[in-house]
C-alpha positions in Angstrom: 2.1 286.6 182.7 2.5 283.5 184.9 -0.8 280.9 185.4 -1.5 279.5 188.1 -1.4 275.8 187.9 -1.5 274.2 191.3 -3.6 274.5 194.7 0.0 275.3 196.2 0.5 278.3 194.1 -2.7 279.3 194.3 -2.2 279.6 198.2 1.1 281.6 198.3 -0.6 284.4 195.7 -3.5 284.7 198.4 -3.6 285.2 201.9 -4.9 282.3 204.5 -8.7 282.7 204.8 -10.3 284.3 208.2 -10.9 281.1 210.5 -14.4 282.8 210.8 -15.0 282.3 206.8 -14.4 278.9 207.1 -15.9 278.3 210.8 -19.5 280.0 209.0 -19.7 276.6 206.8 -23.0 274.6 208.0 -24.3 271.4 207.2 -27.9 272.3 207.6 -30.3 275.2 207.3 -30.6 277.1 210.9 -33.5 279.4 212.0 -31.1 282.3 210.0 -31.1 280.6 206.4 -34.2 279.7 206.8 -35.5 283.5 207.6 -33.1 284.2 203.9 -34.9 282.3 202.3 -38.1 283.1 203.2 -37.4 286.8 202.0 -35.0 286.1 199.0 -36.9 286.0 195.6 -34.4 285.5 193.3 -31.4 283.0 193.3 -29.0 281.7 190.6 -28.0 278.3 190.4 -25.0 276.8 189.3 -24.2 273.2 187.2 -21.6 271.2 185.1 -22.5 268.8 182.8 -19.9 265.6 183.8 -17.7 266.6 181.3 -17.2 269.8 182.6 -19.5 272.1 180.6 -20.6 275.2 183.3 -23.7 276.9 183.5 -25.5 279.1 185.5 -29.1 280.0 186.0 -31.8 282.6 187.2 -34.6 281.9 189.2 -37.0 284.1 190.8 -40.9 284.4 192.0 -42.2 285.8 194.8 -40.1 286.6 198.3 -39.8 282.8 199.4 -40.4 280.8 196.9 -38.0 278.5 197.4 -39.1 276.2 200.2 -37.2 274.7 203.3 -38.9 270.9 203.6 -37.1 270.5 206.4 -33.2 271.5 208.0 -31.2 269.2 204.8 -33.5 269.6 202.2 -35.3 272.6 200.2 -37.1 272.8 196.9 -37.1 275.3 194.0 -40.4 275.6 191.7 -39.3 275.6 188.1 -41.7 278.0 186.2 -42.1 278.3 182.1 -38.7 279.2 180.8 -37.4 279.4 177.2 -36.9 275.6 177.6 -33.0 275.3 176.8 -32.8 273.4 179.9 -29.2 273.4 180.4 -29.3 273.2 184.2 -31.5 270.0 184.2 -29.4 268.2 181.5 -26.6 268.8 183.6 -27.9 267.9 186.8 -29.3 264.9 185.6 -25.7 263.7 184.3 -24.1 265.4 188.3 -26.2 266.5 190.4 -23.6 268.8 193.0 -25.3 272.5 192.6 -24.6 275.7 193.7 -27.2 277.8 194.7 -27.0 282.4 195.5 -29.8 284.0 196.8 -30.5 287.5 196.7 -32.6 290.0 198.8 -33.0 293.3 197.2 -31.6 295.8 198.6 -29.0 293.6 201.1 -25.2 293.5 200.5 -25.4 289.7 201.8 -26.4 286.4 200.2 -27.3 283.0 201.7 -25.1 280.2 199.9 -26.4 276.3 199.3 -24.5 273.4 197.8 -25.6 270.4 197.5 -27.0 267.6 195.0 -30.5 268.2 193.1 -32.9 265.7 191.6 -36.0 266.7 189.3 -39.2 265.9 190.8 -43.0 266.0 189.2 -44.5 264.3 192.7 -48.5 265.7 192.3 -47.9 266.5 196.2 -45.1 268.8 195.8 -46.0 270.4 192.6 -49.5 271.4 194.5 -47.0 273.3 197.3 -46.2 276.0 194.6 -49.5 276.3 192.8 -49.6 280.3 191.6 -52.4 282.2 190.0 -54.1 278.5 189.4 -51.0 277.1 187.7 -48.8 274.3 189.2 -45.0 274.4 188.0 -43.6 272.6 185.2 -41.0 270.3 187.9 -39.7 270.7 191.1 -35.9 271.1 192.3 -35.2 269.0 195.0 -31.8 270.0 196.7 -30.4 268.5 199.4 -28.3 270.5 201.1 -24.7 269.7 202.0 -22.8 273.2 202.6 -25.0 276.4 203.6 -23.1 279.7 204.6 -23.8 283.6 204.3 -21.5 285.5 201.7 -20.0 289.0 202.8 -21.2 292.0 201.2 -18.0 293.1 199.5 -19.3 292.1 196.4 -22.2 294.7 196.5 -20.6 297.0 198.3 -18.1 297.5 195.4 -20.6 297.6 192.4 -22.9 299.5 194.1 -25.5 297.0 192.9 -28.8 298.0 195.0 -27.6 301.9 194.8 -30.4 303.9 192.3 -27.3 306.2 191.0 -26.1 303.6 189.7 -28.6 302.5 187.4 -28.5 302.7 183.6 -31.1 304.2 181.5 -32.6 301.9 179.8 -33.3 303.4 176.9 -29.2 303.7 176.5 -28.7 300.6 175.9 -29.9 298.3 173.3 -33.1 296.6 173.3 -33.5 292.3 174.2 -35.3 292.6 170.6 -32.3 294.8 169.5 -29.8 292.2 170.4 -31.6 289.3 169.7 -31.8 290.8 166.1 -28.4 291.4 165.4 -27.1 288.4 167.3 -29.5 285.3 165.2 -30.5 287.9 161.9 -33.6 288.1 162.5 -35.7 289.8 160.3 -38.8 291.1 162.1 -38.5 294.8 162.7 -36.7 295.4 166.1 -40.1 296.8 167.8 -42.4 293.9 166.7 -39.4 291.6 168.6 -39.9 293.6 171.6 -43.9 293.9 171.7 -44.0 289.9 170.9 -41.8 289.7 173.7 -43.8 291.6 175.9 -47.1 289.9 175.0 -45.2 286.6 175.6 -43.8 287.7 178.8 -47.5 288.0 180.1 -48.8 284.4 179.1 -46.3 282.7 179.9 -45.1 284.1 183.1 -46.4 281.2 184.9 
């Protein structure tokens, strides 16, 4: 099995890219990212720590709540979490992110790069007030590279299609897993019920 090593080899395995897939690239948000965004309620966000450690994200809330401040710059509420906060470590030490966002139910997704900064600005926190609770911080990106993403992707893993859903019950539990993977020693249904109940405090 060879590896590829170099940008040059890299290009003679693949084929030149469609001048319209690198023509899509914009530096701004247009009236069409903007509408994405004001429908997509969930996104993941991608980081590296500088010395290379990866990591990627969820975040979701209700259909736009991720706000465009203006055509360069948007900002991403950051709700209670499990704390880890691998994504802010790392953008604190490089702030380049890359940002997905999803609509359910569409094959496309809007794309963002860009550098983020962590803001706690009483102003901007108030924007995102929810059920009479302000978020923790605020994700300030400013936006450098903005483009839509084909719907290959979906198309091929049927992601949005109801026949392809699992049963849940088929597959372990969070509780389950969680059990097994740190020994816990709760039973595996008091994990999942003290999930549950924490799930609805802490939700925002």
């Amino acid at each position: 099995m060879s590896t590829i090593r170099t940008v040059e080899e890299l290009r003679s395995v693949y084929k030149p890219a469609l001048e319209r897939s690198l023509q899509k690239e914009m530096k701004s948000l247009d009236k069409h990212a903007k509408a994405f965004l004001a429908i997509s309620p969930f996104l993941l966000i991608g980081s590296s720590a500088p010395g290379g450690r990866g990591d990627v994200s969820p975040k979701g809330d209700q259909p736009g709540f991720v706000c465009a401040l203006d055509d360069k710059t948007i900002a991403i509420p950051d709700r209670p979490g499990n704390n880890r906060l691998d994504t802010f470590e790392n953008i604190l030490g490089n702030p380049q992110v890359g940002l997905i966002f999803l609509v359910p139910g569409m094959n496309e997704t809007l794309r963002i790069n860009g550098r983020a900064e962590l803001r706690t600005d009483a102003d901007l926190l108030a924007m995102f007030e929810h059920q009479g609770k302000l978020p923790i911080s605020v994700v300030v990106v400013h936006v450098e590279e903005v483009y839509l993403h084909c719907a290959k992707a979906f198309m091929r893993s049927g992601l949005w299609d109801p026949s392809t859903f699992i049963e849940r019950g088929s597959f372990p539990s969070f509780g389950a897993m969680l059990k097994d993977q740190i020994a816990l020693e709760e039973p595996v249904d008091e994990i999942d019920r003290n999930l549950a109940e924490r799930y609805k405090v802490t939700l925002y």
